[in-house]
C-alpha positions as CSV (number, residue, x, y, z in Angstrom):
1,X,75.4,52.1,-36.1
2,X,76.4,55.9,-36.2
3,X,76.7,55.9,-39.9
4,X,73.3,54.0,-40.3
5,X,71.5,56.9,-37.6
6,X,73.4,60.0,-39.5
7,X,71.9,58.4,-42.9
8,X,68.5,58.2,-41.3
9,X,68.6,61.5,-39.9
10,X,70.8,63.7,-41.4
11,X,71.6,62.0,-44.8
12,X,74.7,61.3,-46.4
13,X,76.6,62.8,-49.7
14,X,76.4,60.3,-52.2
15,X,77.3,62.5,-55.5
16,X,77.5,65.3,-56.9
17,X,76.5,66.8,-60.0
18,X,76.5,70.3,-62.2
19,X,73.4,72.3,-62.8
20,X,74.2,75.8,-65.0
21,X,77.6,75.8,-63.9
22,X,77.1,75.2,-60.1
23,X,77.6,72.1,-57.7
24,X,74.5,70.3,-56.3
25,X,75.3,67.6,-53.9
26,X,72.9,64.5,-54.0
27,X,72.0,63.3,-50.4
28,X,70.2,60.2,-49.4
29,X,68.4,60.6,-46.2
30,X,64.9,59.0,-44.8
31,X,61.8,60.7,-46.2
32,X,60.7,63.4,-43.8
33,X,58.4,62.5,-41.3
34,X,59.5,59.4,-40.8
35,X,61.5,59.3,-37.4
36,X,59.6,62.6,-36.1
37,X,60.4,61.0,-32.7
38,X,63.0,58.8,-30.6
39,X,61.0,56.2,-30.3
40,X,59.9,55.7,-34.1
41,X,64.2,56.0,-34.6
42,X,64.6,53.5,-31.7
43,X,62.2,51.0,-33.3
44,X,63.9,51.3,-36.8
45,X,65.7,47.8,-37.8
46,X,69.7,47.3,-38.4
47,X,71.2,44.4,-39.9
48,X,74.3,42.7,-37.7
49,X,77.3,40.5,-38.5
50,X,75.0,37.5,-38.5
51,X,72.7,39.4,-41.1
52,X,70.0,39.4,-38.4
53,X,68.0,42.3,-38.1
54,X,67.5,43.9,-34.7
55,X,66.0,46.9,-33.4
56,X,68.1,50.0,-32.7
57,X,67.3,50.0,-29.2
58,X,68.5,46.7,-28.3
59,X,71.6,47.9,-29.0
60,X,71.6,51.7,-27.7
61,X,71.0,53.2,-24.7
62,X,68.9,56.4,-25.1
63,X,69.4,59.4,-23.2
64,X,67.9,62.6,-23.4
65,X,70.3,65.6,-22.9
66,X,70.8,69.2,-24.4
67,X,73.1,69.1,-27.1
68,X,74.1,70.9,-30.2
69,X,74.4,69.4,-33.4
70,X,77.6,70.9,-34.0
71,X,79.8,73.7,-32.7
72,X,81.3,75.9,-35.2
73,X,84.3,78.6,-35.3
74,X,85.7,81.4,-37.4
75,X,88.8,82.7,-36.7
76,X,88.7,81.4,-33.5
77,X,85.2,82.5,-32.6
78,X,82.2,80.5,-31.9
79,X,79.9,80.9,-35.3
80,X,76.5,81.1,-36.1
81,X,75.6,80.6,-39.4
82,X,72.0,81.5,-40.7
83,X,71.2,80.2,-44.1
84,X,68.0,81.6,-46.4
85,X,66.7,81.5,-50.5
86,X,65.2,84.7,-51.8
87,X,62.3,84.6,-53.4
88,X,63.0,87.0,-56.8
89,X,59.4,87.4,-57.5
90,X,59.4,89.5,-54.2
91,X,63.1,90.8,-53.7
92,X,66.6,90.3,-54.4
93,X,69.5,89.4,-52.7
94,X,71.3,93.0,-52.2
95,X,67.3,94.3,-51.2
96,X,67.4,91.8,-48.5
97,X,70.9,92.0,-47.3
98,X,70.6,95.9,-46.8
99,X,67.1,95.1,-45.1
100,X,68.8,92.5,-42.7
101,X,71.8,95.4,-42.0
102,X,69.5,98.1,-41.5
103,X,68.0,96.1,-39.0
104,X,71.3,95.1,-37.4
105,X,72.2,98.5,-37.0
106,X,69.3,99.4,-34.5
107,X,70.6,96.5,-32.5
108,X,74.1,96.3,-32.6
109,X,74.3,98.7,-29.3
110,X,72.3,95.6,-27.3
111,X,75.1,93.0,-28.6
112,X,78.6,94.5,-28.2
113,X,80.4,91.4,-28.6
114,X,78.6,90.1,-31.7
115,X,79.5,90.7,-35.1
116,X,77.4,90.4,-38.2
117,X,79.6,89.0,-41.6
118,X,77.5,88.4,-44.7
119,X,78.6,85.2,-47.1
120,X,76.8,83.5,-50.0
121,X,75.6,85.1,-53.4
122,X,76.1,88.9,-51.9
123,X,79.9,88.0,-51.0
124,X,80.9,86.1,-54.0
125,X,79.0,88.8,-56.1
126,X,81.3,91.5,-54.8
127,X,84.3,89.6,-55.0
128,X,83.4,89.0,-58.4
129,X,82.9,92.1,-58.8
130,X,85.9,93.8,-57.3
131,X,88.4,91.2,-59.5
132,X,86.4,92.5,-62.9
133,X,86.9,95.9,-61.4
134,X,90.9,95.2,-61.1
135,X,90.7,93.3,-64.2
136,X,89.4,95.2,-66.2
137,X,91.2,98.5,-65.5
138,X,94.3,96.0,-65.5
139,X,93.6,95.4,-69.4
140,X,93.3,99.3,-70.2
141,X,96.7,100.1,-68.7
142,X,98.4,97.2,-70.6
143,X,96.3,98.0,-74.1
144,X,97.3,102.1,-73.5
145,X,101.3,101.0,-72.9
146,X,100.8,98.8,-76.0
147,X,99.3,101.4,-78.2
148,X,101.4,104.3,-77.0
149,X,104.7,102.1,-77.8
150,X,103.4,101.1,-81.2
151,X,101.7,104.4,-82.1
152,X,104.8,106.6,-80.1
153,X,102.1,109.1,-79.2
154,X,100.3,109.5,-75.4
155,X,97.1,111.0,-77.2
156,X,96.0,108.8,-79.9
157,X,96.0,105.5,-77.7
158,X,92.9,107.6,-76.0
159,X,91.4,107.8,-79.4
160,X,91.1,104.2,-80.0
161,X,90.1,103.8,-76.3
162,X,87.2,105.7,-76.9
163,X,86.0,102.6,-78.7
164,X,85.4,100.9,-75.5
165,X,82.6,102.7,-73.8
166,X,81.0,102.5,-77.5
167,X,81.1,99.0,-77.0
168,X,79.6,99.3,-73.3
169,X,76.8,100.8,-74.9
170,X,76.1,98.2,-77.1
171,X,76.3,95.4,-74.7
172,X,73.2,97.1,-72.7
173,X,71.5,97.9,-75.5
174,X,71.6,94.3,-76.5
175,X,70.9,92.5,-73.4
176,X,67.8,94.5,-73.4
177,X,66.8,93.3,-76.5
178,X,67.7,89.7,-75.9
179,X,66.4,89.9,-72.5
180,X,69.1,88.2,-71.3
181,X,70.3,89.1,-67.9
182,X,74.0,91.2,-66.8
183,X,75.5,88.7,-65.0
184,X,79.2,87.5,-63.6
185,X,79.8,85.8,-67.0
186,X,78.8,88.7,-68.7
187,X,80.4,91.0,-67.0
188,X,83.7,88.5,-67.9
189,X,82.6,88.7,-71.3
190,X,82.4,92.5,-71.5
191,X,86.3,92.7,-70.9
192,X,87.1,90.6,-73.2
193,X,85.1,92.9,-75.2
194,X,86.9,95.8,-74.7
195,X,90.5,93.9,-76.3
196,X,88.1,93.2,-79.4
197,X,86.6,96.4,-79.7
198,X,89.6,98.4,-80.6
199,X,90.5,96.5,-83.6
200,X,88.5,99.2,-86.1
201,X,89.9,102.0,-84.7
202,X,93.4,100.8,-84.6
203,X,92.9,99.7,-88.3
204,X,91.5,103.3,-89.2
205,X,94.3,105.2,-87.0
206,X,96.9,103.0,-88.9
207,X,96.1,104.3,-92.4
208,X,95.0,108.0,-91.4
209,X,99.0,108.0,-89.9
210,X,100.8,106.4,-92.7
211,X,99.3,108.8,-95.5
212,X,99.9,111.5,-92.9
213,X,103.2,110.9,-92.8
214,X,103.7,110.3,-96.6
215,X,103.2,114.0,-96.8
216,X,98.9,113.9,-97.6
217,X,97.1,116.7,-95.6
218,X,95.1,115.5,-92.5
219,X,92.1,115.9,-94.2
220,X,92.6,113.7,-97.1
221,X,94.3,111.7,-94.5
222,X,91.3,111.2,-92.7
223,X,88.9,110.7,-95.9
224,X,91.3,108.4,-97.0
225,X,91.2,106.1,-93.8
226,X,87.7,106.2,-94.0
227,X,87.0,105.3,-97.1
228,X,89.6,102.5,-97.7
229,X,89.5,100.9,-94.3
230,X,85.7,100.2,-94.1
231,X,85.8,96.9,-96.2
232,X,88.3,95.3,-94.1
233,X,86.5,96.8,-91.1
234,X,83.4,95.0,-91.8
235,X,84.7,92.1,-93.2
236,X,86.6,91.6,-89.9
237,X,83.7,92.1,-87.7
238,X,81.3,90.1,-89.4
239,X,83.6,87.3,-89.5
240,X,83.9,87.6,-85.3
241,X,79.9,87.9,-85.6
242,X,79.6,84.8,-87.6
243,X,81.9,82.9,-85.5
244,X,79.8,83.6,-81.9
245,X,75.8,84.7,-83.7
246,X,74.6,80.5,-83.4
247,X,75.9,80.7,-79.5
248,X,74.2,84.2,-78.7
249,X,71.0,83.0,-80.7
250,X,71.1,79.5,-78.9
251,X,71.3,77.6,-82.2
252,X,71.4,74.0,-81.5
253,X,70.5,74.6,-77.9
254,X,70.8,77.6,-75.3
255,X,73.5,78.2,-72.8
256,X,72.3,80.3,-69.9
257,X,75.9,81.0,-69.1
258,X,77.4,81.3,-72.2
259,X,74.9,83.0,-74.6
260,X,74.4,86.0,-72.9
261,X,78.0,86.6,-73.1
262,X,78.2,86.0,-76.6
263,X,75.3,87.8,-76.6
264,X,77.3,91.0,-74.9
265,X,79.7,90.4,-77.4
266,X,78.1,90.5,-80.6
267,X,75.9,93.4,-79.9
268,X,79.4,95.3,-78.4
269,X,81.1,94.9,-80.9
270,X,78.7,95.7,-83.8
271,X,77.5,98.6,-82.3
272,X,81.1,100.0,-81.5
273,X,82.1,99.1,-85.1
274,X,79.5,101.1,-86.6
275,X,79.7,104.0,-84.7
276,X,84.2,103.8,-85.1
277,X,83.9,104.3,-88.4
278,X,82.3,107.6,-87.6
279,X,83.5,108.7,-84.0
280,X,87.1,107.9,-84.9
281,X,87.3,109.7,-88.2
282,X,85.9,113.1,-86.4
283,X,87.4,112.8,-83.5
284,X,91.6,112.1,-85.5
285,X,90.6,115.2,-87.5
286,X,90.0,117.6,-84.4
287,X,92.8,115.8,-82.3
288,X,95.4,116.1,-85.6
289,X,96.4,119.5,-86.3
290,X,99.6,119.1,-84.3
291,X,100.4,116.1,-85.7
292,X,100.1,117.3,-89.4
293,X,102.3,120.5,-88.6
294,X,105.0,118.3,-87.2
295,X,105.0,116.2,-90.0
296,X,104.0,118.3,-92.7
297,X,105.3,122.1,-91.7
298,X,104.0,123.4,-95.2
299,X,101.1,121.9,-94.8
């Protein structure tokens, strides 16, 4: 009897299914309307043991009395939880959020013993958030510790980080373009850009350092990288290009998740690629005259 009432009323969980990455239950419940009083719920007809069917209120009694539906707790304090959808054509959720605080401000003073804690898209937004932070600032420490080992120099794994905000502008520049939006997965997508990125200018610092060392001035040194190194360069990014250009496009269907992050990606890291082969170059030049006089003390 109380499972047949909670269906009728409150509905029940019968699945659940994904929709762009997100968890929508299914729940069955009586069309609205329908039991808009006790009596119509009273009158409504259950099947028995016997497969009879009889009236709920021959085999309740009803009682009116002030109740709550439920009684909830968070750490140990009594809970209320307010739930709402934005409507983006008219704001968003930080815009409403910083409304709704405003206004608790002015009457906080009234309510000492009530707290306001905000949940949903704003919280899991700047948890998201605060995890790319740490992640990504994570990735640079290990990628400078890797560079300075292989490199032995504390200077030059800065050159090749420069890539990275290169790469940063890219990523805007194309989600303009596209139109596609900045979001979590993007975001996710833009630190995984910043391992990629670096590839050119590690290529390009590599060469520039072994003709340095095999006694050619920094100059030619320079030229040299420049000049060899662009092939393999290209070669190397188109081939990453290739590989993600039918997800970012939404070849053979769209992704709203994924393509704008291969979106970030591609635009990243051709726009950091192009502008490596140039930035790089000029900036090992004015960053290499102590090198060369170490290495070459006649130079």
């Amino acid at each position: 009897i109380a499972r047949n009432i909670r269906i009728l009323v409150d509905g029940e969980i019968v699945r659940s299914v994904q929709d762009q990455g997100e968890t929508v239950d299914i729940r069955v419940v009586a069309a609205d309307g329908q039991f808009s009083s006790p009596s119509k719920l009273l009158a409504v007809q259950l099947p028995t043991v016997s497969g009879e069917m009889v009236s709920l209120s021959e085999l309740v009694d009803a009682e009116r009395v002030p109740a709550l539906a439920t009684i909830r707790h968070y750490n140990f304090r009594r809970t209320i939880t307010v739930e709402a959808d934005i409507n983006s054509e008219l704001t968003d959720t930080v815009s409403a959020n910083q409304a709704v605080i405003e206004a608790w401000t002015q009457l906080q003073s009234s309510y000492p013993n009530v707290n306001l804690d905000f949940s949903g898209e704003l919280d899991d937004i700047q948890e998201s958030l605060d995890s790319i932070g740490i992640l990504f600032l994570f990735g640079i420490g290990v990628m400078y510790l890797i560079l300075g080992t292989q490199f032995r120099s504390y200077g030059q794994p800065l050159l090749i980080l420069v890539t990275v905000p290169l790469a940063f502008t890219g990523v805007v520049l194309g989600l303009f373009v596209t139109g596609n939006p900045l979001s979590l997965y993007t975001l996710y997508g833009v630190v995984a850009l910043s391992g990629i990125a670096v590839n050119s200018a590690i290529v390009l610092i590599s060469a520039a350092n072994d003709r340095l060392t095999s006694g050619m001035s920094l100059k030619h040194a320079t030229l040299y990288a420049g000049r060899r190194r662009v092939v393999p360069v290209v070669i190397t990014v188109m081939t990453t290009i290739a590989g993600l250009f039918s997800l970012a496009a939404g070849l053979g269907g769209s992704s709203l998740i994924w393509g704008p992050v291969a979106t970030a990606i591609v635009w990243g890291l051709g726009f950091s690629s192009i502008l490596t082969l140039f930035v790089v170059p000029i900036l090992y030049y004015l960053t290499g005259k102590k090198r060369e006089r170490r290495l070459n003390p006649k130079a």
